[in-house]
VEXDREN-2710 file (C-alpha; in Angstrom, 1 decimal):
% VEXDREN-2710
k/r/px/py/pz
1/UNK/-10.0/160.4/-150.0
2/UNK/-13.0/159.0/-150.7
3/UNK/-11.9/157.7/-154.1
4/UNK/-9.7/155.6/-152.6
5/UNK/-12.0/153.6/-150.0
6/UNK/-12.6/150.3/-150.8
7/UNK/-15.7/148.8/-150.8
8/UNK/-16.0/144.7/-151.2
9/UNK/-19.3/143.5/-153.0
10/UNK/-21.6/141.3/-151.5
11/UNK/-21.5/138.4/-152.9
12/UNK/-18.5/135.8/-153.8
13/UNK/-18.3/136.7/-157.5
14/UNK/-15.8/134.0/-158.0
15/UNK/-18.8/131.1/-157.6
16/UNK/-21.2/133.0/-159.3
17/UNK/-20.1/134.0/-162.5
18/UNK/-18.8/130.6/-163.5
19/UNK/-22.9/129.3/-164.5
20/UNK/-23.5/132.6/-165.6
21/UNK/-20.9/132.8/-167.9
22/UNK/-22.0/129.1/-169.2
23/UNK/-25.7/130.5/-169.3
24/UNK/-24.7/133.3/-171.5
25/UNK/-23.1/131.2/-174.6
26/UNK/-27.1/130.2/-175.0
27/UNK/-29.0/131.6/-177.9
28/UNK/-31.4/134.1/-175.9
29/UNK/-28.1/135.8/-174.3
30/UNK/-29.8/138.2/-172.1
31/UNK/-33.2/136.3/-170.7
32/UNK/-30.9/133.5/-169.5
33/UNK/-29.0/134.9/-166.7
34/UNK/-30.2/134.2/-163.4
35/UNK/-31.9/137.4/-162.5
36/UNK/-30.8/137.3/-158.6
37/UNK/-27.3/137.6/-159.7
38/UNK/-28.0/140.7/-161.8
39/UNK/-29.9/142.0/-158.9
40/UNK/-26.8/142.0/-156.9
41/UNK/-24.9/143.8/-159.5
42/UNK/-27.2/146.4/-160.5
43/UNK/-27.8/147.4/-157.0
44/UNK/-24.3/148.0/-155.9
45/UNK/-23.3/151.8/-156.1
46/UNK/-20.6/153.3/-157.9
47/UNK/-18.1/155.6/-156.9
48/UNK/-18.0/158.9/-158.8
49/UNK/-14.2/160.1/-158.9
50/UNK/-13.3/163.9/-159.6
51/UNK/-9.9/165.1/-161.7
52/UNK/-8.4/166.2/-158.0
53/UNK/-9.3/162.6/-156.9
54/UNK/-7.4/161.1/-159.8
55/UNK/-4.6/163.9/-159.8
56/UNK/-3.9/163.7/-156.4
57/UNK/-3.8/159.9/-156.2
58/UNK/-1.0/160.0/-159.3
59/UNK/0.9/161.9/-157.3
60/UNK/1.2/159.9/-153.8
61/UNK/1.9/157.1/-156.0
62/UNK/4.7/158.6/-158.0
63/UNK/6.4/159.5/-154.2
64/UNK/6.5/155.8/-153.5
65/UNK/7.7/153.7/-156.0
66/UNK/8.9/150.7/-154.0
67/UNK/7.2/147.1/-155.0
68/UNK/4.3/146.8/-153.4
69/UNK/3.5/150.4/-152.8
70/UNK/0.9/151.1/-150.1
71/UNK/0.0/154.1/-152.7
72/UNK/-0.4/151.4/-155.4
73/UNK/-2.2/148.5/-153.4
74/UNK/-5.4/150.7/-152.6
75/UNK/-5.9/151.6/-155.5
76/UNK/-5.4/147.9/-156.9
77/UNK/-8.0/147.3/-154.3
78/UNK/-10.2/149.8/-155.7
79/UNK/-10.0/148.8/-159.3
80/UNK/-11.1/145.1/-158.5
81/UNK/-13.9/146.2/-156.3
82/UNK/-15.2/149.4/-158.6
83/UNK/-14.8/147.7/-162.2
84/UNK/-17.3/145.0/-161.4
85/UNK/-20.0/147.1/-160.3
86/UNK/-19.2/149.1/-163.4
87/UNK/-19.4/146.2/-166.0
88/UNK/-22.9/144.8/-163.9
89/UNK/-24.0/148.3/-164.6
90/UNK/-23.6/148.0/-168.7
91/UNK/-25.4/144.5/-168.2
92/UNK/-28.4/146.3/-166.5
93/UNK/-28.6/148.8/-169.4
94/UNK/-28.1/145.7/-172.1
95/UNK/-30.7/143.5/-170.1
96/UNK/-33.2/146.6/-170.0
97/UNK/-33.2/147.7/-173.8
98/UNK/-36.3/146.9/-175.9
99/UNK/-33.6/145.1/-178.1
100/UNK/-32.0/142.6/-176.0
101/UNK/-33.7/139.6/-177.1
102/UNK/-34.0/140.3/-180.7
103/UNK/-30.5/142.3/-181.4
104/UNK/-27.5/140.2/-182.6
105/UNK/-25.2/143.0/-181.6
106/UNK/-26.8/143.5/-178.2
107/UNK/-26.4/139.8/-177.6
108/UNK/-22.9/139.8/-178.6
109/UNK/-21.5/142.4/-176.6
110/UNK/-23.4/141.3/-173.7
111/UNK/-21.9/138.1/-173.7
112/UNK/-18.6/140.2/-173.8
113/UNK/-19.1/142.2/-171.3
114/UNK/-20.2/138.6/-169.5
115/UNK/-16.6/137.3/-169.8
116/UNK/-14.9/140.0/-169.0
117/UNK/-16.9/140.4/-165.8
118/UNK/-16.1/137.4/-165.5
119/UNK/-12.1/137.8/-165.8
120/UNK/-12.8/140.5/-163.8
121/UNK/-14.0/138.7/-160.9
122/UNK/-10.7/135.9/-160.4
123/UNK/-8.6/139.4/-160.0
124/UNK/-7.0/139.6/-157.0
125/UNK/-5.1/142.5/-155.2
126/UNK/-1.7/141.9/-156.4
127/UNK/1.0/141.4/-153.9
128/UNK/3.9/140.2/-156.0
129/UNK/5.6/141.5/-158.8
130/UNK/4.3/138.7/-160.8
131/UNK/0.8/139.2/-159.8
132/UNK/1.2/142.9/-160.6
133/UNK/2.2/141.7/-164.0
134/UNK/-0.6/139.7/-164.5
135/UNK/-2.8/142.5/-162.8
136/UNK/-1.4/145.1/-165.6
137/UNK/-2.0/142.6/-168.6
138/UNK/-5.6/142.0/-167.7
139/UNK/-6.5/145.5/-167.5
140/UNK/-5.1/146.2/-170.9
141/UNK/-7.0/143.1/-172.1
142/UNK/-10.1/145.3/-170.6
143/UNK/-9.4/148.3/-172.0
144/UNK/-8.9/147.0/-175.4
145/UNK/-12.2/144.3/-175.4
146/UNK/-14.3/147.1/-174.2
147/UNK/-13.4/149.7/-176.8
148/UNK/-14.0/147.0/-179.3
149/UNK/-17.4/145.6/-177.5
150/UNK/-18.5/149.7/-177.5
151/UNK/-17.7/150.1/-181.1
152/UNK/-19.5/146.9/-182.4
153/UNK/-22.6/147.6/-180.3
154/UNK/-22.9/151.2/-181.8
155/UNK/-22.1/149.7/-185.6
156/UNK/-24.6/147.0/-184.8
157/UNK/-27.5/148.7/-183.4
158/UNK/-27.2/151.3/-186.2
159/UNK/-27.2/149.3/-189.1
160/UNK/-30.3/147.0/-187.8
161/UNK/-32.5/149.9/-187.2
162/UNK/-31.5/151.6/-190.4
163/UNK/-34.6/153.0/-191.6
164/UNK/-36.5/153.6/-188.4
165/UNK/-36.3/156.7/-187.5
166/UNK/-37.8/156.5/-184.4
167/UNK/-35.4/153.5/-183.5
168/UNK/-32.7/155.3/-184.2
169/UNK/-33.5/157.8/-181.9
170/UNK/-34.0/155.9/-179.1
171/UNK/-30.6/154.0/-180.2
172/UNK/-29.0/157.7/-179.9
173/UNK/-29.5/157.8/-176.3
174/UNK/-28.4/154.6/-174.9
175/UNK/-25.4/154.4/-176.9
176/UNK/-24.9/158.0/-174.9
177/UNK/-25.2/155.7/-171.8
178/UNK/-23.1/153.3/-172.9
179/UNK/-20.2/154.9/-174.0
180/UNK/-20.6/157.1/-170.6
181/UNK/-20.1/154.0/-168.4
182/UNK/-17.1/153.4/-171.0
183/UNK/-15.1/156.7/-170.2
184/UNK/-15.3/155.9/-167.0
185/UNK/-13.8/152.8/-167.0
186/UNK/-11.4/153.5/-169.5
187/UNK/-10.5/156.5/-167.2
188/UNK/-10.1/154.5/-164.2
189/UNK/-8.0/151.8/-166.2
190/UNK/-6.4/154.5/-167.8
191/UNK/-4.8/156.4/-164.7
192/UNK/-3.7/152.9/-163.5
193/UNK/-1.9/151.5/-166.5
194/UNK/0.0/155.2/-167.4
195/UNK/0.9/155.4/-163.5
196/UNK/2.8/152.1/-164.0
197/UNK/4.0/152.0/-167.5
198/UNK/4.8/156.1/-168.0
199/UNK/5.6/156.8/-164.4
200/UNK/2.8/160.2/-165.0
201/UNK/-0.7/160.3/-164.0
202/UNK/-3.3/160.5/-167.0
203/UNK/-4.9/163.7/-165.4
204/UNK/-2.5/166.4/-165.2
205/UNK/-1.7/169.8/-165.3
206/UNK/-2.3/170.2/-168.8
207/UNK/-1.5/173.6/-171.1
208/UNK/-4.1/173.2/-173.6
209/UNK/-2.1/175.3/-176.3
210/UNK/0.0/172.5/-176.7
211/UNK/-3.0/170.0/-176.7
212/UNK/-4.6/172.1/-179.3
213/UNK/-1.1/172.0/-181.4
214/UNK/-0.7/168.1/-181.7
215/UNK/-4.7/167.9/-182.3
216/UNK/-4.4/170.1/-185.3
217/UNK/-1.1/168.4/-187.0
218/UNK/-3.2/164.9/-186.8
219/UNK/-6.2/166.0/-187.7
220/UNK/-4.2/168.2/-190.4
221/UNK/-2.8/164.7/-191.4
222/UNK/-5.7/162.8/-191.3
223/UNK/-7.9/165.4/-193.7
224/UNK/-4.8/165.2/-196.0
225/UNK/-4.8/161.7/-196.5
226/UNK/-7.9/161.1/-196.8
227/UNK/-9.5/164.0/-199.1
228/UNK/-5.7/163.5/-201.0
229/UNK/-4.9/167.5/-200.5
230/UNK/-3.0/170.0/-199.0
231/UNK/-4.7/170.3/-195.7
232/UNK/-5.8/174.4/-195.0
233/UNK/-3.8/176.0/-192.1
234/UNK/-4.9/176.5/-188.7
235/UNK/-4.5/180.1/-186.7
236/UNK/-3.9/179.5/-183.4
237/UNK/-4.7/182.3/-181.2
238/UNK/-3.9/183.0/-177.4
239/UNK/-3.4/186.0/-175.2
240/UNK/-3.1/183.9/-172.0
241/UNK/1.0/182.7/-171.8
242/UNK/0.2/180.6/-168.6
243/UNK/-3.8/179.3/-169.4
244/UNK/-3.2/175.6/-167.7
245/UNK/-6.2/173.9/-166.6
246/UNK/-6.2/170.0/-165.0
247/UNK/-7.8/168.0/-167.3
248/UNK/-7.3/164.4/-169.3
249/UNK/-5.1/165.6/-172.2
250/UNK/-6.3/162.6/-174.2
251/UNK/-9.8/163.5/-173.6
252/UNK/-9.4/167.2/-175.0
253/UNK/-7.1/165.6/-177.7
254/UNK/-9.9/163.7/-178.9
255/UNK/-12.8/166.8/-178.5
256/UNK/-10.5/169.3/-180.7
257/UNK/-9.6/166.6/-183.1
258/UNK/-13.5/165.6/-183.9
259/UNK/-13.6/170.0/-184.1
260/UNK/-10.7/170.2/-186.4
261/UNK/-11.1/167.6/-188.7
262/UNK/-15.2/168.6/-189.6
263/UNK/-14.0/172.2/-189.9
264/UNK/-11.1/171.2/-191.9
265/UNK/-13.4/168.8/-194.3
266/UNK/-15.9/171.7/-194.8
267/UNK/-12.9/174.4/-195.7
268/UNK/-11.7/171.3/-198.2
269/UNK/-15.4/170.5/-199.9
270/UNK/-16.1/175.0/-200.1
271/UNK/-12.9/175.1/-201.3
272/UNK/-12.5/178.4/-199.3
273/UNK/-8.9/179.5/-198.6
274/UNK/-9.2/181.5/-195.3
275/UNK/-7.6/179.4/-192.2
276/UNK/-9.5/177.9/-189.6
277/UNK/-9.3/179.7/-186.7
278/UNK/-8.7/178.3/-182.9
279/UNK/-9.1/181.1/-180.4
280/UNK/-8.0/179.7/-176.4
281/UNK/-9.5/182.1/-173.2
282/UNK/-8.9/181.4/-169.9
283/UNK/-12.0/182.7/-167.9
284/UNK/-12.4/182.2/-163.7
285/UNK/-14.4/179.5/-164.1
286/UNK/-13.7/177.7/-167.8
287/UNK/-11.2/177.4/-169.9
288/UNK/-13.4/178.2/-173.4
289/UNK/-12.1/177.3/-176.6
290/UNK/-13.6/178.6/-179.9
291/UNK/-13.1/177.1/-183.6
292/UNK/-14.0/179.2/-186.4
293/UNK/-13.9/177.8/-190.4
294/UNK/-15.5/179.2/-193.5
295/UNK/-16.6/176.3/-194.3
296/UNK/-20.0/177.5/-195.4
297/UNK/-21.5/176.7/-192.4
298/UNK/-24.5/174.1/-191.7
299/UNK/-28.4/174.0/-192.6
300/UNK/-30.6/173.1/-189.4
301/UNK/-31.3/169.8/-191.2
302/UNK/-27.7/169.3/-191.3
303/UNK/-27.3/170.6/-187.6
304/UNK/-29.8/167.6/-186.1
305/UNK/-27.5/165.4/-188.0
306/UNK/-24.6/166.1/-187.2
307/UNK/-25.3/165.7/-182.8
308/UNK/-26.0/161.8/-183.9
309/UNK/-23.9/158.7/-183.8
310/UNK/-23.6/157.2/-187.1
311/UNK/-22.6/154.2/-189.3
312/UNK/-18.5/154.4/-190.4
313/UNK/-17.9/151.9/-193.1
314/UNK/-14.7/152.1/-191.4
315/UNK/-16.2/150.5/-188.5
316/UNK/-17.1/147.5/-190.6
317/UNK/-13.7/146.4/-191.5
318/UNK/-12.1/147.0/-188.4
319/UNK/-15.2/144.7/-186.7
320/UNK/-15.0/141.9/-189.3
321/UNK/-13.0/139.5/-187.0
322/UNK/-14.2/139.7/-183.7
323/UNK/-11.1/139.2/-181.7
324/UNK/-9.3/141.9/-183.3
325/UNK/-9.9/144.7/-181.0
326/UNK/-6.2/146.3/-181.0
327/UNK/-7.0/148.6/-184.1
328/UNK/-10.3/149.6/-182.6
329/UNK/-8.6/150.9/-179.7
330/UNK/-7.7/153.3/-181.5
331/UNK/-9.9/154.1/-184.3
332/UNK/-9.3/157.8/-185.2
333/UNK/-12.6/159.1/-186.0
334/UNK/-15.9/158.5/-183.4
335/UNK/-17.6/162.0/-184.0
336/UNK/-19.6/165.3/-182.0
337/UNK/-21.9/163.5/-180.2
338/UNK/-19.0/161.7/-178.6
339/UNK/-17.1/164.4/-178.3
340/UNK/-19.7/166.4/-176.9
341/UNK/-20.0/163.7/-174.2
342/UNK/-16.3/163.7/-173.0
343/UNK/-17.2/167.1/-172.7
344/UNK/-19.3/167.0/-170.5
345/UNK/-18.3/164.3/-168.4
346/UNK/-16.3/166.4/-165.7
347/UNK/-19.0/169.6/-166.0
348/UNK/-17.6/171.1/-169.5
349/UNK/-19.7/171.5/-172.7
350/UNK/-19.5/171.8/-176.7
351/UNK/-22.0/173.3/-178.8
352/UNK/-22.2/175.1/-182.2
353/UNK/-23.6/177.8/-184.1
354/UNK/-23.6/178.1/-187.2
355/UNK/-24.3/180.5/-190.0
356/UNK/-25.5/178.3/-192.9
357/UNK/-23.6/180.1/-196.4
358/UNK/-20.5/180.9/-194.2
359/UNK/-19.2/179.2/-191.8
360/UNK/-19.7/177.6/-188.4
361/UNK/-18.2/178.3/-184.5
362/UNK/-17.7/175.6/-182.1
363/UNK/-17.4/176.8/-178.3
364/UNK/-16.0/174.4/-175.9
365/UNK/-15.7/174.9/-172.5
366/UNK/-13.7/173.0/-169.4
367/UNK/-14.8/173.8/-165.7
368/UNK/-11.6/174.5/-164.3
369/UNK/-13.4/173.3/-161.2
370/UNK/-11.2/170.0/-160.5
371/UNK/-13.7/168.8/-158.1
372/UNK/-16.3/167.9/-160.0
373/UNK/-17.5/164.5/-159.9
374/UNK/-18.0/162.5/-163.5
375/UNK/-21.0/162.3/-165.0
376/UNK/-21.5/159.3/-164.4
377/UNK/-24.8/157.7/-166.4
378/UNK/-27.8/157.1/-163.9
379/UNK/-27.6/153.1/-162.6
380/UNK/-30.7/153.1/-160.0
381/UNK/-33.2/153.1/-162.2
382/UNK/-35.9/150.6/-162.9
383/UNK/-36.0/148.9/-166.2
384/UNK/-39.8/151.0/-167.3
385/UNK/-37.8/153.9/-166.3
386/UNK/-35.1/153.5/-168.5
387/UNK/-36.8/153.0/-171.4
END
């Protein structure tokens, strides 16, 4: 599988990112680091993994479960190899931006993403059941740093170019970019920390009925605590008793919970009695999910709104100490745009139509093609080119 190959960088990251990481605590975070070392980063290719890659892979692994596993050295090897070329690849996009030299956020998650390159680089492939330990407990610390670095860079960036429109479209796009290069990390961590702790693989034959049926009692929840009502009911409709699809049920968690929760909000603020509707079809080539509200639907001003990140006050409490990144892990609500993007990360989509005075539909779609390779944001390009 070509997943699995292992490819060793090259350079000796362990000498290297000592001075850069002392460079980076300097004022002008960006401008400081030693641009040959960059170079080496930003050069290396990545390598795109499919669902089947990931699926497959979960389930040599679960077949031998002896300490170490051959199944579960490689991709050790992979992960300490792949997430370093990764990270280097969010430093070329935070290096590149117009911002980088006069952004406060953009300097602070850089010199996050810095250190944890850094911790990233004194991993070795663990041999040991202590070192597999260790090994585990650094990729959590990863996981949960770089959902916090992700969130602050979006709330930064936002609030300092409040007011400039055409700032904050241009701000639209890379944090597109940014958060791509973060679901595929996160996915990659992902697969290797729920292999180990759950004994399952994080891609899986999912039935997305029963996705679709935890999404709508959270985000049934959440509407009714936070607009202090009953929430209105769901109809969940399918004809299909054995629609299964492979697919990260997280990922689709997240999609029909960001769905649910504006459809549920409109039906709330309309105060329109007739249930949202959530229609599944299993087609040949997608698996296509429609949601249908009453919620008197959305003006085209309201439409180009709504396909934009934007500022959560939320967001603002849950960055105000900057070590805290546990809750942000798993901040509930990240909205469309986001969700449109983990759609379309392994070759699905999401889009809506809506019929302003009545209601709106969103259609969602998953290629049931498991060999598609992510979508993985472009990394060769020059800095003029990317911006």
């Amino acid at each position: 599988m070509l997943y699995l190959k292992y490819k060793p960088l090259s350079f000796s990251p362990h000498c290297l990112f000592l001075p850069l990481f002392t460079m980076v605590g300097s004022t002008s975070v960006l401008k400081a680091i030693p641009q040959d070392i960059l170079n080496r980063l930003w050069t290396a290719k990545e390598t795109r993994v499919s669902l089947k890659h990931l699926y497959i892979l979960g389930k040599q692994v679960n077949k031998t479960r002896q300490t170490p596993s051959p199944a579960i050295k490689i991709p050790s090897e992979f992960l300490c190899s792949e997430l370093p070329i990764r990270y280097g690849h969010m430093l070329k996009m935070l290096h590149a931006h117009p911002l980088a030299t006069t952004s406060p956020a953009m300097q602070t998650v850089a010199n996050r993403y810095v250190s944890d390159t850094q911790l990233l680089t004194r991993l070795s492939v663990p041999s040991t059941e202590m070192e597999s330990s260790q090994f585990l407990e650094v990729l959590r610390t990863l996981r949960r740093r770089q959902c916090g670095s992700l969130l602050r860079l979006r709330h930064g960036l936002l609030t300092e170019t409040q007011g400039d429109e055409r700032a904050q479209d241009a701000v639209q796009g890379f944090l597109d970019q940014c958060n791509g290069l973060g679901v595929g990390v996160n996915l990659l961590i992902g697969e290797h920390l729920c292999l180990h702790d759950k004994g399952h693989n994080l891609v899986q034959q999912i039935d997305p009925v029963k996705v679709a049926q935890n999404a709508i009692q959270e985000a049934q929840r959440y509407c009714a605590e936070t607009h202090n009502v009953t929430a209105p009911q769901v109809q969940l409709v399918c004809k299909y008793p054995n629609l299964s699809t492979t697919y990260v049920p997280a990922h689709l968690h997240r999609i029909l919970f960001e769905l649910l929760t504006n459809s549920l909000t409109a039906t709330i603020k309309h105060q329109k009695t007739a249930p949202v509707k959530l229609t599944l079809v299993k087609g040949h080539e997608d698996v296509t999910i429609r949601l249908s509200d009453e919620g008197g639907g959305i003006s085209a001003r309201e439409m180009h709104s709504a396909w934009r990140y934007h500022i959560n006050p939320h967001h603002k409490a849950l960055l105000d100490h900057d070590q805290d990144d546990a809750q942000v892990e798993f901040d509930s609500k990240r909205g469309l745009r986001f969700a449109r993007l983990l759609a379309r990360y392994f070759g699905g989509d999401l889009n809506l139509i809506s019929m302003e005075g009545y209601g709106t539909d969103a259609f969602l779609a998953l290629s049931r093609d498991d060999a598609v390779m992510e979508n993985y944001p472009v990394s060769n390009l020059t800095e003029t080119e990317l911006y």
